[in-house]
C-alpha positions in Angstrom: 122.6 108.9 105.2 119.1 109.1 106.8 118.6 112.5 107.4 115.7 113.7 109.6 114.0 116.6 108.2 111.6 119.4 109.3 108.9 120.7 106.9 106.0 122.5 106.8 103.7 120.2 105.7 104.9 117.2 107.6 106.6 118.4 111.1 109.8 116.6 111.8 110.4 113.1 110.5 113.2 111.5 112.7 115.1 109.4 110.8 118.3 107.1 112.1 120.8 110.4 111.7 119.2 112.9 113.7 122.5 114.8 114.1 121.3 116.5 110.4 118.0 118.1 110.0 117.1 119.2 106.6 114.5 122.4 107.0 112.5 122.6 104.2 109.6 124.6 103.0 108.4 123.6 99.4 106.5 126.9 99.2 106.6 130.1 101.0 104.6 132.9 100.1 101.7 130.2 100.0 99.2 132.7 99.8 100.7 134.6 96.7 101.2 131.4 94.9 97.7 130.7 95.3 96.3 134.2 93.9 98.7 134.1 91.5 101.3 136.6 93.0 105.0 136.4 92.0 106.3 136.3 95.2 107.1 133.1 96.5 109.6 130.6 97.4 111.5 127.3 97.6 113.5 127.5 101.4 116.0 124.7 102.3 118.3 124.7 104.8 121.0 121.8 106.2 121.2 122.0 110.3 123.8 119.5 112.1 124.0 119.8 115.4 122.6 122.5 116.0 123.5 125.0 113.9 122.2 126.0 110.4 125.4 125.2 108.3 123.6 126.0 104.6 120.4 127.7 103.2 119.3 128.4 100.0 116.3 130.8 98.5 115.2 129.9 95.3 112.4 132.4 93.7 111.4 130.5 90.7 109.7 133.2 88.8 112.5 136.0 89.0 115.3 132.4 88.2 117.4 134.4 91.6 119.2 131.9 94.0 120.5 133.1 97.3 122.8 130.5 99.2 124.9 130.5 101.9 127.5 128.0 103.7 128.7 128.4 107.4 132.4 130.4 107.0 131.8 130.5 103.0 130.0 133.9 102.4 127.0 134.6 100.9 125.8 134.4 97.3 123.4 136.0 94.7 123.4 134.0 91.2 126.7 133.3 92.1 127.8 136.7 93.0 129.1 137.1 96.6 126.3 139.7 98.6 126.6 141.8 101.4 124.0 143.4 104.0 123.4 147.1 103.3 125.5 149.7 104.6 123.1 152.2 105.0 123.3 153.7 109.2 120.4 155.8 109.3 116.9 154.7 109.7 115.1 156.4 107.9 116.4 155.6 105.3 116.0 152.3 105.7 113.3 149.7 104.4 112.0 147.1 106.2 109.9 143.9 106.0 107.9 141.9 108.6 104.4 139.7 107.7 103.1 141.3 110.7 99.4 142.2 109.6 98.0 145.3 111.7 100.9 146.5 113.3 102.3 149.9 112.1 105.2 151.0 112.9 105.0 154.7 111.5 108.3 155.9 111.8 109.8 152.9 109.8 109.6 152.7 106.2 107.6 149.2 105.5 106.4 146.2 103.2 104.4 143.5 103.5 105.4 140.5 101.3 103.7 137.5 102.8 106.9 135.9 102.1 109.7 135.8 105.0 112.6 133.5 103.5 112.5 136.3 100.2 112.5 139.0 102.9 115.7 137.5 104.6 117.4 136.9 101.2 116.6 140.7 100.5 118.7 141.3 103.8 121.4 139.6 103.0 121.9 141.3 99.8 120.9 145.0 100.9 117.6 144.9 98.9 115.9 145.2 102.5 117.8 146.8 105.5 115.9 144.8 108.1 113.5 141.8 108.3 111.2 141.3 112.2 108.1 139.1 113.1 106.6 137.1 115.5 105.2 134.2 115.8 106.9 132.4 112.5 108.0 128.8 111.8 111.5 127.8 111.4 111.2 126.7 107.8 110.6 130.2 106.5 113.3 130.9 108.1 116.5 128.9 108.7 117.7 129.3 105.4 117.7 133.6 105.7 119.2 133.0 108.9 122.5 132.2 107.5 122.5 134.3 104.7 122.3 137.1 106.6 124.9 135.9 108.8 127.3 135.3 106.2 126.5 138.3 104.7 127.6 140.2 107.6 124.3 141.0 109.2 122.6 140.5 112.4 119.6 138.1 113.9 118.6 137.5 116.9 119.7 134.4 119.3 117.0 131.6 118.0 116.2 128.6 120.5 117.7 125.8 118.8 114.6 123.3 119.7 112.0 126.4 118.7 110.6 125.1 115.4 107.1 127.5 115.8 106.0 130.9 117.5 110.0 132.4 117.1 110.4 135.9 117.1 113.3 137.0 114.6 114.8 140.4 114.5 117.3 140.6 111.2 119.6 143.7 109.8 123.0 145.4 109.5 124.9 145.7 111.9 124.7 149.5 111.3 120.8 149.4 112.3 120.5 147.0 114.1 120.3 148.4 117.4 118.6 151.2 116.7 115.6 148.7 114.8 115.4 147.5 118.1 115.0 150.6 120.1 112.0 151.0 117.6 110.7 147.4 118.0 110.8 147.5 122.1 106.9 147.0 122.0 106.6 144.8 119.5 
C-alpha cells in the first residue's frame, strides 16, 4: 500500500491510500537529544479512518518499548501495563511541557518530551499528562496507550494535527485534574 503519513519534519504527504495515516515523529524530546539529555523518543502511530488503531514509544537509551493495538491492551517490553490506581491527588504526579505555568497544588515535571510522558501514563509511572498547544505526532501514539491501558484523554479533533489541547489520566483522577486545570 501507499500510505500517507504525517511527520514532524515534513507535514502530511498524501499518498494514493489516504484512508491510513502513519504519525510519525523520528525524535521527540528534540531539545534533550540535542544537549545531550537522555530523554527522548521515537513516536509512531498507524491511524485508518480516523482513529489511532496502534502506537508505539520507543526510548532508545533506557531499550523500553511501549505499544498498543486498538482492543489488544497495552504493553511494556512485552508486559501488559495498566494506568495507576492511585484516587487522590496529591498524591499524584504529573507532566505537561507547559513552561511558566505552575500549578501549585499538583505535584509536577517538566520533561520536554510528551510521547514518554503518555507512555509513563499508561504504565502508572505518571498519573496524568496536559498541554496545550502540541502537535499530533507527539502525541497519537500515547493517545492509545493510555486508552488501552484503561485511562482517560480528552476528545481530539480528528483533522487537528497542531495547537491540540490534551488532558490524559486515570479514570480515578481524571475529573478531579480537571477541576484543577479549569484555567488552564
Amino acid at each position: 500500500k501507499n500510505y500517507s503519513f504525517i511527520a514532524e519534519e515534513s507535514g502530511i504527504i498524501k499518498n494514493s491510500d489516504v484512508d491510513n495515516f502513519w504519525i510519525i515523529d523520528p525524535i521527540d524530546g528534540t531539545t534533550n537529544f540535542l544537549h545531550g539529555i537522555p530523554h527522548f523518543a521515537i513516536s509512531i502511530a498507524l491511524k485508518f479512518n480516523d482513529k489511532i488503531n496502534c502506537g508505539l514509544v520507543f526510548d532508545p537509551i533506557k531499550n523500553e518499548i511501549f505499544y498498543a493495538e486498538r482492543d489488544g491492551g497495552s504493553f511494556f517490553n512485552n508486559q501488559r501495563i495498566r494506568v495507576s490506581k492511585k484516587n487522590k491527588i496529591e498524591e499524584c504526579l504529573f507532566a505537561s511541557n507547559h513552561l511558566g505555568v505552575k500549578f501549585s497544588e499538583l505535584n509536577m515535571r517538566y520533561t520536554g518530551c510528551a510521547s514518554l510522558d503518555l507512555a509513563y501514563v499508561g504504565s502508572g509511572r505518571l498519573d496524568g499528562f496536559f498541554q496545550n498547544n502540541i502537535n499530533i505526532w507527539d502525541i497519537a501514539a500515547g493517545i492509545l496507550i493510555i486508552e488501552e491501558a484503561g485511562g482517560l484523554v480528552n476528545e481530539i479533533n480528528k483533522f487537528d494535527i497542531s495547537n491540540i489541547n490534551i488532558r490524559a489520566s486515570s479514570n480515578e483522577i481524571h475529573e478531579k485534574m480537571l477541576e484543577k486545570l479549569v484555567n488552564f
